[in-house]
C-alpha positions as a Markdown table, in Angstrom:
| # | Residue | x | y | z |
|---|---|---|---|---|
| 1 | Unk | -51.1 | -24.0 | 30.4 |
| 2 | Unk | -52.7 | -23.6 | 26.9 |
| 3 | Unk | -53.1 | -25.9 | 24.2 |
| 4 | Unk | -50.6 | -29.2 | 24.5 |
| 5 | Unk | -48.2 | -29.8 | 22.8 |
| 6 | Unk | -46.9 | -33.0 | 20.7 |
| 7 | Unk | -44.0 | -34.6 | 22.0 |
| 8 | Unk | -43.1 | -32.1 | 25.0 |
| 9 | Unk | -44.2 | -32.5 | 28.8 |
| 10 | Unk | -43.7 | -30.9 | 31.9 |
| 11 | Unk | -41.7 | -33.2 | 34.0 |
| 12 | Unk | -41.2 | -32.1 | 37.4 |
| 13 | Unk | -39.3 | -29.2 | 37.0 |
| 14 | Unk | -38.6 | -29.6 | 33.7 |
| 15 | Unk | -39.6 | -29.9 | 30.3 |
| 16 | Unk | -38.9 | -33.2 | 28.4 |
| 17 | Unk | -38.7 | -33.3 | 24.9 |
| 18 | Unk | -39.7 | -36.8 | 22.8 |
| 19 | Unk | -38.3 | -37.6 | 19.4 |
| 20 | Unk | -36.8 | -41.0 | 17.8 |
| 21 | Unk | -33.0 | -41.0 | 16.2 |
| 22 | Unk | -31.3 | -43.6 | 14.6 |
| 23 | Unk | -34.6 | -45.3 | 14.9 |
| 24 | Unk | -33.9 | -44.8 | 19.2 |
| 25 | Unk | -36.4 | -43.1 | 21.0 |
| 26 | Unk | -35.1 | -40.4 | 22.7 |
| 27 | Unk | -36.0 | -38.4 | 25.7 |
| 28 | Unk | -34.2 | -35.4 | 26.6 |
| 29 | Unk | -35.0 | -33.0 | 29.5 |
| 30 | Unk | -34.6 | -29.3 | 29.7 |
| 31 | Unk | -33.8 | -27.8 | 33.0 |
| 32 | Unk | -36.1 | -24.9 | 32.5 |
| 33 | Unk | -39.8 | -24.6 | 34.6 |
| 34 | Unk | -42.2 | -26.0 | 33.0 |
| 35 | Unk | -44.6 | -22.6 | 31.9 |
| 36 | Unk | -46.5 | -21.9 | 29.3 |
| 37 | Unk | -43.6 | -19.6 | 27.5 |
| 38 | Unk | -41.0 | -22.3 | 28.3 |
| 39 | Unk | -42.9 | -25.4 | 26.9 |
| 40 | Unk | -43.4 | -23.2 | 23.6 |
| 41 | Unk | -40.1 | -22.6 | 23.5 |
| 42 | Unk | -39.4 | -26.4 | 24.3 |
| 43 | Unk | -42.1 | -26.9 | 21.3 |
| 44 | Unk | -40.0 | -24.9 | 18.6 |
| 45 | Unk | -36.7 | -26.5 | 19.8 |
| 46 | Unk | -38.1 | -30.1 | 19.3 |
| 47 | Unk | -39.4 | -28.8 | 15.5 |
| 48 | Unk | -35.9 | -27.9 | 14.8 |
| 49 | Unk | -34.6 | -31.0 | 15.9 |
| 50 | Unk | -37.0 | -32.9 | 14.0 |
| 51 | Unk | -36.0 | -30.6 | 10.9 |
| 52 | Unk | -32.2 | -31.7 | 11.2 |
| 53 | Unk | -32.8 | -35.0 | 12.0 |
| 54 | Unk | -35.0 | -35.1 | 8.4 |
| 55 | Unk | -32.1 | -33.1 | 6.9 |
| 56 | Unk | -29.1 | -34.8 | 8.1 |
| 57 | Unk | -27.6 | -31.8 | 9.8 |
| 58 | Unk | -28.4 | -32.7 | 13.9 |
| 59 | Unk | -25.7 | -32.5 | 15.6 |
| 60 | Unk | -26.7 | -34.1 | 19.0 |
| 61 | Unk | -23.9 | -33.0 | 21.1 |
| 62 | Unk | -24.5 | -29.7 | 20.2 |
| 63 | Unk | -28.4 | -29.6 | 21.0 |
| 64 | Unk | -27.8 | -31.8 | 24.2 |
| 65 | Unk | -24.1 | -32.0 | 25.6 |
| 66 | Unk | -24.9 | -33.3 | 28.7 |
| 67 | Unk | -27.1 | -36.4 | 27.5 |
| 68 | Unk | -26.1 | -40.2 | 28.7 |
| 69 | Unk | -27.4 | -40.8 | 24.7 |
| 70 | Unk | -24.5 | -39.0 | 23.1 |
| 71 | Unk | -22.4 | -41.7 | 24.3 |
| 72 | Unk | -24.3 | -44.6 | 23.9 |
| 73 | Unk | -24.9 | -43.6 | 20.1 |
| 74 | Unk | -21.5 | -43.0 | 19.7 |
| 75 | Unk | -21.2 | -39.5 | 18.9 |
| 76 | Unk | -18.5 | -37.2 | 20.4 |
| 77 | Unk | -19.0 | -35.2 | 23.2 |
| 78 | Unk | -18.4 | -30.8 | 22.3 |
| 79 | Unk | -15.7 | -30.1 | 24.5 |
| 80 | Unk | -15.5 | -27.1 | 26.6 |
| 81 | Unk | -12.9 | -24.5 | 25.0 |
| 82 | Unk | -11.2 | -24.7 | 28.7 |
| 83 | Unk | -11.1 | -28.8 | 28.3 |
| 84 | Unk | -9.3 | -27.7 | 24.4 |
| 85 | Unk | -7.1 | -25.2 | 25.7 |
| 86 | Unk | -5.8 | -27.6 | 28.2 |
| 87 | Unk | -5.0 | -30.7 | 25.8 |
| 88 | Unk | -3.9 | -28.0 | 23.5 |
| 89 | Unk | -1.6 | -26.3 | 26.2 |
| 90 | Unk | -0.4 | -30.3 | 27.3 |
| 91 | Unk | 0.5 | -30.7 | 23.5 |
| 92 | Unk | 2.8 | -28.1 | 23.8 |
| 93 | Unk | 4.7 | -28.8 | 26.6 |
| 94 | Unk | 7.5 | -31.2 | 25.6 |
| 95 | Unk | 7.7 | -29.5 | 22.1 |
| 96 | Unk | 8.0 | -25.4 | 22.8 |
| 97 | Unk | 11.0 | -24.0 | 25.0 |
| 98 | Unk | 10.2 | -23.8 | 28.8 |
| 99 | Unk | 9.7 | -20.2 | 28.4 |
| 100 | Unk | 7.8 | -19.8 | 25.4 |
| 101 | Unk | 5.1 | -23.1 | 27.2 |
| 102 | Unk | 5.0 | -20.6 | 30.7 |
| 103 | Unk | 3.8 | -17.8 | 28.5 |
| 104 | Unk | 1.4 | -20.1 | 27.1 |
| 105 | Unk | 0.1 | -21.0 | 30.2 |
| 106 | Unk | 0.1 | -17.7 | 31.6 |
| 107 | Unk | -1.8 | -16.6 | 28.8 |
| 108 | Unk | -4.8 | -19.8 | 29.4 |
| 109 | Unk | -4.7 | -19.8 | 33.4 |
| 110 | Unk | -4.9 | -16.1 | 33.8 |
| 111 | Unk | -6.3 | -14.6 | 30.5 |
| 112 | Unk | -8.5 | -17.4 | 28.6 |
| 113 | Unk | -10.1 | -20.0 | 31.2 |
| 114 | Unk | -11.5 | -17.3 | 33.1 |
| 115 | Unk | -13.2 | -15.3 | 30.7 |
| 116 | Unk | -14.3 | -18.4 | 27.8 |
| 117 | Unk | -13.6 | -21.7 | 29.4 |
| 118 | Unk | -17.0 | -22.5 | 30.5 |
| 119 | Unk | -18.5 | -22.1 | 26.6 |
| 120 | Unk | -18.7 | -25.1 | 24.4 |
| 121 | Unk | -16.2 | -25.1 | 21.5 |
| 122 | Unk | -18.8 | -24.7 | 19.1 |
| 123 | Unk | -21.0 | -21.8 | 20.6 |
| 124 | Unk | -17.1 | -18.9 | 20.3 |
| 125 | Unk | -18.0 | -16.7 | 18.0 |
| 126 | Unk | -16.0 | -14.1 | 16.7 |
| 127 | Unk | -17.9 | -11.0 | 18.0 |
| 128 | Unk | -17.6 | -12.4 | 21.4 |
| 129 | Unk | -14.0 | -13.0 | 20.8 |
| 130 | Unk | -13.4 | -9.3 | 19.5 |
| 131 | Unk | -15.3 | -7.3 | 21.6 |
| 132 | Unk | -13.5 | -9.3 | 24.7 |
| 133 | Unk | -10.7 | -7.8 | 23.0 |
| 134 | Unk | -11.5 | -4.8 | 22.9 |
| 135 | Unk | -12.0 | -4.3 | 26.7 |
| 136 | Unk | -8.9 | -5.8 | 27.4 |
| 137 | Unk | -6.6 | -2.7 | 29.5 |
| 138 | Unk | -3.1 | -4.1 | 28.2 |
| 139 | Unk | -0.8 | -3.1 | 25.2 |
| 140 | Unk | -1.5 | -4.7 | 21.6 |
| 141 | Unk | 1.6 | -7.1 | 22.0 |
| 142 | Unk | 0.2 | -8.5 | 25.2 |
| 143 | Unk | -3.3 | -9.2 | 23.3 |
| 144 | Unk | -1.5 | -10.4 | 20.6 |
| 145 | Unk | 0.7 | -13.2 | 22.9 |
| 146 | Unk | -2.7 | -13.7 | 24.6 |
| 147 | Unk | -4.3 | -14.8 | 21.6 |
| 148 | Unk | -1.8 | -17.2 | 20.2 |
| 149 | Unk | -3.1 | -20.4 | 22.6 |
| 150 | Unk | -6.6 | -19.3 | 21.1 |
| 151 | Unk | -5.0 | -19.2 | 17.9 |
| 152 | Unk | -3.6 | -22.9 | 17.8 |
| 153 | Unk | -6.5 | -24.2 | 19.7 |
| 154 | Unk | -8.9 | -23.4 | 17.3 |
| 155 | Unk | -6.5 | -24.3 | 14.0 |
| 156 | Unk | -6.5 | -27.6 | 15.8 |
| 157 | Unk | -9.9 | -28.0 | 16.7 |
| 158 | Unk | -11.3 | -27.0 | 13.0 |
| 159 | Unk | -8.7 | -29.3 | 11.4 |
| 160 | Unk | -10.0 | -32.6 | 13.6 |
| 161 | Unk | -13.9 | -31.3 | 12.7 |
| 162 | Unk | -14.7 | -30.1 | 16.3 |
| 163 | Unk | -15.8 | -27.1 | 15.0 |
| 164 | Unk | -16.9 | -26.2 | 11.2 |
| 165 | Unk | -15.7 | -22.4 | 11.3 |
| 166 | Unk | -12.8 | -21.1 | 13.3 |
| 167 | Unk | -14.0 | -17.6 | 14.8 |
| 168 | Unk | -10.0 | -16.6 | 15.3 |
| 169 | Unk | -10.3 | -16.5 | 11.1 |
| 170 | Unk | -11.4 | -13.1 | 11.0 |
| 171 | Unk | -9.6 | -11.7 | 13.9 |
| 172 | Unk | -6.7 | -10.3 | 12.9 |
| 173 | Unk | -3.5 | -9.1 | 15.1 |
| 174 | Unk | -3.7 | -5.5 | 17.0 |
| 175 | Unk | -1.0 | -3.8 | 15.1 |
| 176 | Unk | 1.7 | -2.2 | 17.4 |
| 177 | Unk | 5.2 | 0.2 | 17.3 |
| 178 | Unk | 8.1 | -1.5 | 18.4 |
| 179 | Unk | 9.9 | 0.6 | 20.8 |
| 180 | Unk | 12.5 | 2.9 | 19.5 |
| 181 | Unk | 16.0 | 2.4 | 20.6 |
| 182 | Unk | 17.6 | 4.6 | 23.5 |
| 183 | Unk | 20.8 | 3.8 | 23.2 |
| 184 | Unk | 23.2 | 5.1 | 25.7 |
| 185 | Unk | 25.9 | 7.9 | 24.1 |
| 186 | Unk | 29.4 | 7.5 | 24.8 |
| 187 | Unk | 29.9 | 10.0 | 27.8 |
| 188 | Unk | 27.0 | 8.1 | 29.5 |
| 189 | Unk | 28.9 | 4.9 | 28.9 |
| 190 | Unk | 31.8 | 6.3 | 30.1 |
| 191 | Unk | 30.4 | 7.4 | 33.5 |
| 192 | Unk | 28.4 | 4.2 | 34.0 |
| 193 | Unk | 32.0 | 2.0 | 33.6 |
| 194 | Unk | 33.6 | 4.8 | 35.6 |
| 195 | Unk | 30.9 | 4.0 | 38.6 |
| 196 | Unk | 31.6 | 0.2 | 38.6 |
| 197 | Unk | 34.5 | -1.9 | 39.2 |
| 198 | Unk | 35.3 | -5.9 | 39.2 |
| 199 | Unk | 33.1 | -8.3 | 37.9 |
| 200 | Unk | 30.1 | -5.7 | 37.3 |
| 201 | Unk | 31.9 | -3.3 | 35.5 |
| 202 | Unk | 33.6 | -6.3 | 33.0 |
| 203 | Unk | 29.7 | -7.8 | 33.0 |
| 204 | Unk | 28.8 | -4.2 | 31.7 |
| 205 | Unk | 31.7 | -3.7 | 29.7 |
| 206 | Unk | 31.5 | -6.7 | 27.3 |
| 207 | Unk | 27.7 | -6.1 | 27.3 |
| 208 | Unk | 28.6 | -2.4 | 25.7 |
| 209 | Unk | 30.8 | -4.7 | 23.2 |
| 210 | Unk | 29.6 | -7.5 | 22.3 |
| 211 | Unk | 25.7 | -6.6 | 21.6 |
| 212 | Unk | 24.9 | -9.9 | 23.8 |
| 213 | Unk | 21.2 | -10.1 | 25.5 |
| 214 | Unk | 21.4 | -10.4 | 28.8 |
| 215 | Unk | 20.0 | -14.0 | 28.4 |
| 216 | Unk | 23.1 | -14.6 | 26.4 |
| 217 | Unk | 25.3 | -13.3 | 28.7 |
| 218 | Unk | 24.5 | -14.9 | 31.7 |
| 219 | Unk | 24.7 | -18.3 | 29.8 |
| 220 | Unk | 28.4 | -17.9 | 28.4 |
| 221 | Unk | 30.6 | -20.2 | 29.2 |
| 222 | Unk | 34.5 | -20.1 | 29.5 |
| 223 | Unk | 34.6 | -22.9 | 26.8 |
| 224 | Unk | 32.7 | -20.6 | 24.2 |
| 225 | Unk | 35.9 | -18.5 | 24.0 |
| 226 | Unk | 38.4 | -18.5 | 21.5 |
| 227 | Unk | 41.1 | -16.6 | 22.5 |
| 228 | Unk | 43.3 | -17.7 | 19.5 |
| 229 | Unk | 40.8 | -15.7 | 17.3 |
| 230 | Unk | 39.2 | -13.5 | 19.8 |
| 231 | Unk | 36.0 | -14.3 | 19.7 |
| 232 | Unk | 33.2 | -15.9 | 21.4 |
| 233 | Unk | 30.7 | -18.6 | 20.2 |
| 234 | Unk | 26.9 | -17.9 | 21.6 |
| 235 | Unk | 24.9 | -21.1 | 21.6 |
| 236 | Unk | 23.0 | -20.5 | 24.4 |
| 237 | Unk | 20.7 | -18.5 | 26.6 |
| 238 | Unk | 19.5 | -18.4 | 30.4 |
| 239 | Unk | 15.5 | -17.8 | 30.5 |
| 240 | Unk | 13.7 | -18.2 | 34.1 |
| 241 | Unk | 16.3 | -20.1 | 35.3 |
| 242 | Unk | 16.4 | -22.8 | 32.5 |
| 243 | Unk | 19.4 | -22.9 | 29.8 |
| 244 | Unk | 18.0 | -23.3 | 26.3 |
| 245 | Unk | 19.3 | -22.8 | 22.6 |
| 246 | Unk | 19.4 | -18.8 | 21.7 |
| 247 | Unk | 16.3 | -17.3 | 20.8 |
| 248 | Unk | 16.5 | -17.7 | 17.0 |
| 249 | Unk | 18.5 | -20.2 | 15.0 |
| 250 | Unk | 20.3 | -17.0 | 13.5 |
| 251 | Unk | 21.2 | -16.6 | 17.0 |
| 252 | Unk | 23.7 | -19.1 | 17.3 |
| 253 | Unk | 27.2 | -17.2 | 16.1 |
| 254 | Unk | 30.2 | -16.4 | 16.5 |
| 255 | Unk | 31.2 | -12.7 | 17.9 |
| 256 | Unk | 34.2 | -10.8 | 17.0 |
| 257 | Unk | 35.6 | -9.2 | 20.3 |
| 258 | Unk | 36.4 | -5.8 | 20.0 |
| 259 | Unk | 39.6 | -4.5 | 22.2 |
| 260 | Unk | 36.8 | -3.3 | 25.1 |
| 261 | Unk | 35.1 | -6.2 | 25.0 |
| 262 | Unk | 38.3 | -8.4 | 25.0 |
| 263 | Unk | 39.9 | -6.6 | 27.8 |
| 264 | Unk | 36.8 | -7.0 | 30.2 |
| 265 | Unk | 36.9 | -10.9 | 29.5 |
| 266 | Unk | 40.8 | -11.0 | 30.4 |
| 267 | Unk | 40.1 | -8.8 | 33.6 |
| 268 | Unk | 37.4 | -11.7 | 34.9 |
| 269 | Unk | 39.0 | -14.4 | 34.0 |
| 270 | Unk | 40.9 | -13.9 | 37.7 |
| 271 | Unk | 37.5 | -13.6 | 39.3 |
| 272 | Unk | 35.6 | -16.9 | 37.6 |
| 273 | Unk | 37.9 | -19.0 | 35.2 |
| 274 | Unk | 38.5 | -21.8 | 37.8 |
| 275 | Unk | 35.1 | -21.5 | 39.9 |
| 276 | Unk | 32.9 | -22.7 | 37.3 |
| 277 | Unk | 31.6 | -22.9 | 33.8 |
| 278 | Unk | 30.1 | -19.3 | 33.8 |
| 279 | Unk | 32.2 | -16.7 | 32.5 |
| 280 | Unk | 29.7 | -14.1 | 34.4 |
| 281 | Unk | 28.4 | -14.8 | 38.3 |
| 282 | Unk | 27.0 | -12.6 | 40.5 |
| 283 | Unk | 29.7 | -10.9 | 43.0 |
| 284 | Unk | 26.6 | -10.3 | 46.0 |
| 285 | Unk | 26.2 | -14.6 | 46.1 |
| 286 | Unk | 29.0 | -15.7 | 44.5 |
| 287 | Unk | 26.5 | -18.0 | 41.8 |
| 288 | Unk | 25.8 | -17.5 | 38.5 |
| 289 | Unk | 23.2 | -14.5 | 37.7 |
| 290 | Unk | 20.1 | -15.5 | 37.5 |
| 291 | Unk | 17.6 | -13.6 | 35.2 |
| 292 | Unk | 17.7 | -10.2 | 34.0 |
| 293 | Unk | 15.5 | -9.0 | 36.7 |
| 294 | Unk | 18.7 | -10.0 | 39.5 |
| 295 | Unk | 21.0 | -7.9 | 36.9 |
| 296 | Unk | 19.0 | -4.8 | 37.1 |
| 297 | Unk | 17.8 | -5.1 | 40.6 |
| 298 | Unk | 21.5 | -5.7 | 42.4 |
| 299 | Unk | 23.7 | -3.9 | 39.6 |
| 300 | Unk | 22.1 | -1.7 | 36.7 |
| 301 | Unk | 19.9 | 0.3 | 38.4 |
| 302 | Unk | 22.2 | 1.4 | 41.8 |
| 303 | Unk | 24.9 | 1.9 | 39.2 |
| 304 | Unk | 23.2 | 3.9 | 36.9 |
| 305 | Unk | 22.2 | 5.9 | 39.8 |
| 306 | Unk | 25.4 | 7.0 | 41.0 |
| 307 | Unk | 26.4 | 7.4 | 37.2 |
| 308 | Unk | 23.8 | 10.3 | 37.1 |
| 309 | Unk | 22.4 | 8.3 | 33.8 |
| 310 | Unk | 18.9 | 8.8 | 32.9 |
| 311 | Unk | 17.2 | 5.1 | 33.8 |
| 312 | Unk | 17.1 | 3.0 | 30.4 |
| 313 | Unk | 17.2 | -1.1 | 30.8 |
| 314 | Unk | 20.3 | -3.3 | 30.0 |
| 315 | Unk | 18.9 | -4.4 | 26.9 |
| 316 | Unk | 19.9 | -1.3 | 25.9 |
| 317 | Unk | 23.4 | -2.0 | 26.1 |
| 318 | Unk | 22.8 | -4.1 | 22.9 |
| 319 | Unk | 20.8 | -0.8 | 21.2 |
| 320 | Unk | 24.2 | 0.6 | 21.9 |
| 321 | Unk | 26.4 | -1.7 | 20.3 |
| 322 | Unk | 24.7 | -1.8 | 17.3 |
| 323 | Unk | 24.3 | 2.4 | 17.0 |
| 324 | Unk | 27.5 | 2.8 | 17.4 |
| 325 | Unk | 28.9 | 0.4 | 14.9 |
| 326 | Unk | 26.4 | 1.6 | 12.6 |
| 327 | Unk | 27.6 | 5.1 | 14.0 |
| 328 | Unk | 31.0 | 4.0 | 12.5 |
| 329 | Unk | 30.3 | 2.8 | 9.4 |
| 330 | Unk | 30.5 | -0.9 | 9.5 |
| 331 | Unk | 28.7 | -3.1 | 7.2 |
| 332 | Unk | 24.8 | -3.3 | 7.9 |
| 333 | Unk | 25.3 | -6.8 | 6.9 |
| 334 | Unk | 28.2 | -7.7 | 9.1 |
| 335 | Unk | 26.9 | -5.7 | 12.2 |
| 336 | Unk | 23.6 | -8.0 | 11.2 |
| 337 | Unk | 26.0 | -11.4 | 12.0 |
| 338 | Unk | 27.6 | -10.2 | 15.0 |
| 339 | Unk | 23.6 | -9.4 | 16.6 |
| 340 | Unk | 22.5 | -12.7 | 14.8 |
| 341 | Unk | 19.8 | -11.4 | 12.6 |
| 342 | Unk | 18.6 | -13.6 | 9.9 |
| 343 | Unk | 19.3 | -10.8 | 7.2 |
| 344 | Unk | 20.2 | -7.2 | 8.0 |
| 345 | Unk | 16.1 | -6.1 | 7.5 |
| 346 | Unk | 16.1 | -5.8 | 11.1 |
| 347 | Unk | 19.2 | -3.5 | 11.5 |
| 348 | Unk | 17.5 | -1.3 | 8.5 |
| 349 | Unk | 14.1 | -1.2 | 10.6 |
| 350 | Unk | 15.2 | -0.7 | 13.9 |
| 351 | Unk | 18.5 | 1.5 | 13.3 |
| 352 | Unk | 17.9 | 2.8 | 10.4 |
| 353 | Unk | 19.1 | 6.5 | 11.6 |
| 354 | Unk | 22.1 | 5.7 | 12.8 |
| 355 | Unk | 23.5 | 4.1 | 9.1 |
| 356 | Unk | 25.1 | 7.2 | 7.7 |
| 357 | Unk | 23.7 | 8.4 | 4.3 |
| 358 | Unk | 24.7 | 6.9 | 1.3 |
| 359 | Unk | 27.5 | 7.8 | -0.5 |
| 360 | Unk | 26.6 | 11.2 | -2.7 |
| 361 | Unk | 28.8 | 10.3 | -5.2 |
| 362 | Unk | 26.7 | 6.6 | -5.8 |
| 363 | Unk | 26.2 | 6.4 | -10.0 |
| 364 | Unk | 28.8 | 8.2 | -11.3 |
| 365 | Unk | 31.0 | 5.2 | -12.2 |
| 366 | Unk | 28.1 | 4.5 | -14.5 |
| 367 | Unk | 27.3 | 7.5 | -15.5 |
| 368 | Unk | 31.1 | 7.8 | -16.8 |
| 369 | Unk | 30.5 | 4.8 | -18.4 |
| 370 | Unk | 27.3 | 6.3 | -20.0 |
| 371 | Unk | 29.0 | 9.6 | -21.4 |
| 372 | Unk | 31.3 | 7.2 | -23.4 |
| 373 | Unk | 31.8 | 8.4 | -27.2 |
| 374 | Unk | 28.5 | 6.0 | -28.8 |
| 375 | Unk | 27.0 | 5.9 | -25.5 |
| 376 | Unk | 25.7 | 9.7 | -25.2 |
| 377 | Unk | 23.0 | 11.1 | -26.2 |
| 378 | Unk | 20.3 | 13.4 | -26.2 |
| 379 | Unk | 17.7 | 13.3 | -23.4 |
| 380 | Unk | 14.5 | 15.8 | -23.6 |
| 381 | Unk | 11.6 | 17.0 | -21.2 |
């Protein structure tokens, strides 16, 4: 076996390492045989320890995680990053919307348990973390929703001094396109109304005229409608199978209705108005719509079909409301409100093509002003 060494053994089939903290002896095992190579390396491990202890900077948990002495000295157990996902994920689920908290889980059950939860908090680094990333096969928003629990976990776990670096510093977000709008043109809207009747063509029709997501939609109720002032107030939206608030705080608004949009309400009000809240149900069951995925399933896609329409989803419907206002010349700002954007920066970014081009004769009212007798004057190369 060589030369001994001082304060390690061979013990069974192990290697037990001897050194006094907080003036306790302490005797820690290592589950490693006990060869020549291994009681070296159980040799240098015991010098560093000795080093930190001398230094202030052992960290006993870290070293030995699984010791019966980290408890009795009082020091906190590293948790596993699957034991901090889970408190982190349990934080989250009487304070995030039912939907948002499923992606969350989805994201930790399927993506982040299997591949980190075994490591100890403190041994994630950031290479591991990024080139995990980079096998992943999915699109750069997915990895970018994946890594939000990992996010928050570890923003949590550095403020409480779990950790005294967070890895997910130095990872930034994949950057990624947002799709461009297909919006459907008005012939195609035509021959998809034209292949639909009752309650799925008024369900399609107000969706053409209103700019509603689906979500929206299947959540209106008859008493968000103000015929008075024809309009509807949104306030809420159906996500897997749970009502919640709209998705932004910008979201709740009130929607002028347009004549289309108008007439498809007054046609179902003879289908639903005295068989429940809903404004919209499903005409196959004769319950409210379920999910977007019923919609497209049951209605959008056999419709389209017969319509001869090249396949785009029924969020596209709102694409289309908001083109062909734009289309018309409506105010960015206004057309903004009735989508329930925060500002019109989104209409700019995601429509942008379809404002018309601004006014060619834009500065000559100051110009005029300009050429005033006093004002004019001489302006050189």
């Amino acid at each position: 076996m060589g030369r001994k060494q001082t304060g390690v053994r061979a013990r069974g089939k192990g290697i037990q390492i001897d050194f006094y903290f907080r003036g306790q002896r302490c005797l820690e095992t290592l589950r490693i045989p006990p060869t020549a190579a291994n009681l070296k390396h159980a040799a240098r491990l015991r010098e560093t320890v000795l080093y930190e202890i001398a230094t202030n900077t052992f960290d006993y948990a870290k070293h030995f995680p699984d010791s019966k002495k980290v408890a009795s000295l009082g020091i906190q157990r590293i948790p596993s990053v699957k034991q901090q996902l889970t408190k982190w994920l349990n934080s989250k689920y009487r304070t995030c919307e039912y939907s948002t908290y499923r992606s969350y889980n989805s994201a930790v059950s399927h993506h982040l348990i299997p591949v980190f939860g075994d490591r100890l908090l403190t041994d994630l680094s950031t290479v591991e973390i990024r080139e995990w990333i980079g096998g992943l096969a999915v699109s750069a928003k997915m990895v970018n929703n994946t890594l939000i629990p990992l996010r928050g976990m570890l923003s949590d776990a550095y403020a409480d001094g779990l950790i005294d670096r967070n890895p997910m510093d130095r990872v930034k977000n994949l950057t990624h396109r947002t799709r461009e709008p297909q919006p459907f043109a008005p012939d195609e809207v035509t021959a998809i109304l034209k292949h639909c009747d009752g309650q799925v063509r008024n369900l399609f029709e107000f969706a053409f005229w209103t700019g509603l997501r689906t979500s929206e939609l299947i959540a209106l109720e008859w008493g968000d409608v103000d015929w008075k002032k024809e309009c509807i107030h949104v306030r809420r939206a159906s996500v897997a199978k749970k009502v919640k608030s709209t998705k932004t705080k910008s979201g709740e608004r009130t929607v002028k209705l347009l004549p289309p949009a108008l007439k498809a309400l007054k046609d179902q009000k003879k289908h639903t108005r005295l068989q429940g809240n809903q404004v919209f149900q499903n005409p196959f069951t004769g319950d409210p719509w379920i999910d977007d995925q019923q919609i497209r399933k049951t209605a959008w896609k056999p419709v389209l079909l017969r319509a001869g329409v090249v396949y785009r989803t029924p969020y596209q419907t709102r694409h289309t409301y908001a083109s062909t206002l734009l289309s018309a010349g409506e105010n960015p700002m206004w057309v903004a409100q009735q989508m329930g954007h925060t500002d019109w920066g989104m209409i700019r970014r995601v429509y942008g093509r379809w404002i018309p081009e601004v006014d060619t004769t834009g500065g000559d009212k100051i110009m005029a002003i300009w050429s005033q007798d006093g004002n004019k004057e001489e302006i050189s190369d």
